[in-house]
C-alpha positions in Angstrom: 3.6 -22.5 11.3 0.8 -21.0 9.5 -1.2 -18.2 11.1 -4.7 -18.6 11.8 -7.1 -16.2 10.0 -7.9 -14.7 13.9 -4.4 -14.3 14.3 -4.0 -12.5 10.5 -6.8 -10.2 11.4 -5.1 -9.2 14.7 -1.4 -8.5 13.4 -0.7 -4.9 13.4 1.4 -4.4 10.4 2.1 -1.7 8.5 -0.9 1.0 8.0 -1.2 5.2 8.2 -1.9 7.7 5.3 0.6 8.1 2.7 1.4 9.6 -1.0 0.0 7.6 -3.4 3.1 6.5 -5.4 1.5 6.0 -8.9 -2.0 6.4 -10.5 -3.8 2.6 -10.9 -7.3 2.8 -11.6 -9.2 5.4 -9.3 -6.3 6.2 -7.4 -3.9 9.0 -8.4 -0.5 9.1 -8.1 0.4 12.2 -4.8 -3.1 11.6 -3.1 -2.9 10.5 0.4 -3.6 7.3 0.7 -5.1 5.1 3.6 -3.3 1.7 4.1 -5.5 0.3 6.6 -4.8 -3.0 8.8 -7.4 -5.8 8.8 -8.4 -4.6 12.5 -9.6 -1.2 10.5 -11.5 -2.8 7.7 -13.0 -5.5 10.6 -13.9 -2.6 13.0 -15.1 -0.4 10.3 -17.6 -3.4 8.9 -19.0 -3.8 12.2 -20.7 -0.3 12.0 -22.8 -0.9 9.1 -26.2 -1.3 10.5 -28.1 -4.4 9.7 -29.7 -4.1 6.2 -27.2 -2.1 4.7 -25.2 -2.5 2.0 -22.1 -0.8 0.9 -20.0 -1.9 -2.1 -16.5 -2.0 -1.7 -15.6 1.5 -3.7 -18.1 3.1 -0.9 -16.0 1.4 1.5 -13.3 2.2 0.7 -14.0 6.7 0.2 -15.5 5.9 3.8 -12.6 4.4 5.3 -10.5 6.9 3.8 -12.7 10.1 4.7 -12.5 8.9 8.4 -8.9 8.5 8.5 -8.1 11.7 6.9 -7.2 10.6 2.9 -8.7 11.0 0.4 -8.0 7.1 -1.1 -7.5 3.9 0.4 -5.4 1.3 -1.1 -7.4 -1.1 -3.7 -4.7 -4.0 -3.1 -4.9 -3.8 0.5 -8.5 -3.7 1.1 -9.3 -6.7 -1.3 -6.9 -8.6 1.0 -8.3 -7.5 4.3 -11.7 -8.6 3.2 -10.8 -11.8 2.3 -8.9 -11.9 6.2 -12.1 -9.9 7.8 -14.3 -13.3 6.0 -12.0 -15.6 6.8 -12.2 -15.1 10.6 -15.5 -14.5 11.0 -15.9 -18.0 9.5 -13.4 -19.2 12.0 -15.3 -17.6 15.0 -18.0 -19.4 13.7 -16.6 -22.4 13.8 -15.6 -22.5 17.0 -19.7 -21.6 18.0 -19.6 -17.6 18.3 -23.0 -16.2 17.7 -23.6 -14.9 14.1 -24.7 -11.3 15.8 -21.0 -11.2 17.2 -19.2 -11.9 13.4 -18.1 -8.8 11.7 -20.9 -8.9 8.6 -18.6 -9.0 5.6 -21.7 -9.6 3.3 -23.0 -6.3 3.6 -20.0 -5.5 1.9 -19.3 -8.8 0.1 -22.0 -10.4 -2.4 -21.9 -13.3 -4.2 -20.3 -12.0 -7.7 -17.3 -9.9 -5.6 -13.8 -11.5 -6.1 -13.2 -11.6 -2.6 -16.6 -13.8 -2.2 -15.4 -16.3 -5.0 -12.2 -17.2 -3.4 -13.4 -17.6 0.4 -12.5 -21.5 2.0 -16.3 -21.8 2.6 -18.5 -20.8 -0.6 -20.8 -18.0 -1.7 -23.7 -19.8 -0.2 -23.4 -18.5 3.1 -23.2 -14.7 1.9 -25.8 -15.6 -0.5 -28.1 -16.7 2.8 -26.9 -14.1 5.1 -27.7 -11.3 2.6 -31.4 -12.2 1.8 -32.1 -12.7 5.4 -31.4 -8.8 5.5 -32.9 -8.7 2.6 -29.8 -7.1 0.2 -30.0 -7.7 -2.9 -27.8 -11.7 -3.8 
């Protein structure tokens, strides 16, 4: 049975701070790394305060810095967005109150990756990011 994206966001998996095992893009190969779990990225969204934006390199040095690395895993964090969006889409859904939604756009805008392959559109990050008035 496939699992909701509530229940994806919720799974513990695999996460902690290890050595990077080889250099891709910004990330070099011995640096420890954050591998964070959906939860992290989903908690960590939550604390940007209305109005702000932060693109997903800034996301991911701030995740990082708080768990003690000095990187966080690209792969990972593109993935856990795409879970972090996913269920707050389901929570709304099922009539939760867009206050009580993690706000993925303020890290998510319309041209991201992530955004382009979400179930329900850009439209809705498109309309959630000019009511805070962040740039499309």
């Amino acid at each position: 049975m496939v699992k909701s994206w509530n229940e994806r966001l919720n799974t513990s998996g695999i996460n902690g701070v290890k050595p990077t095992l080889r250099t891709i893009g910004d990330v070099v190969e011995g640096q420890p790394m954050l591998v964070p779990t959906a939860r992290q990225v989903d908690d960590f969204i939550r604390s940007i305060p209305n109005g702000v934006e932060m693109d997903v390199r800034a996301l991911r040095t701030a995740l990082a810095i708080e768990h003690g690395a000095q990187v966080t895993c690209p792969v990972t964090i593109g993935y856990h967005l795409g879970t972090v969006a996913e269920a707050a889409n389901e929570d709304l859904e099922c009539g939760m109150e867009l206050s009580a939604i993690a706000p993925f756009w303020r890290v998510l805008d319309t041209n991201a990756p992530t955004t382009k392959k979400l179930s329900f559109g850009a439209e809705f990050v498109a309309a959630q990011r000019k009511r805070e008035g962040l740039k499309p």
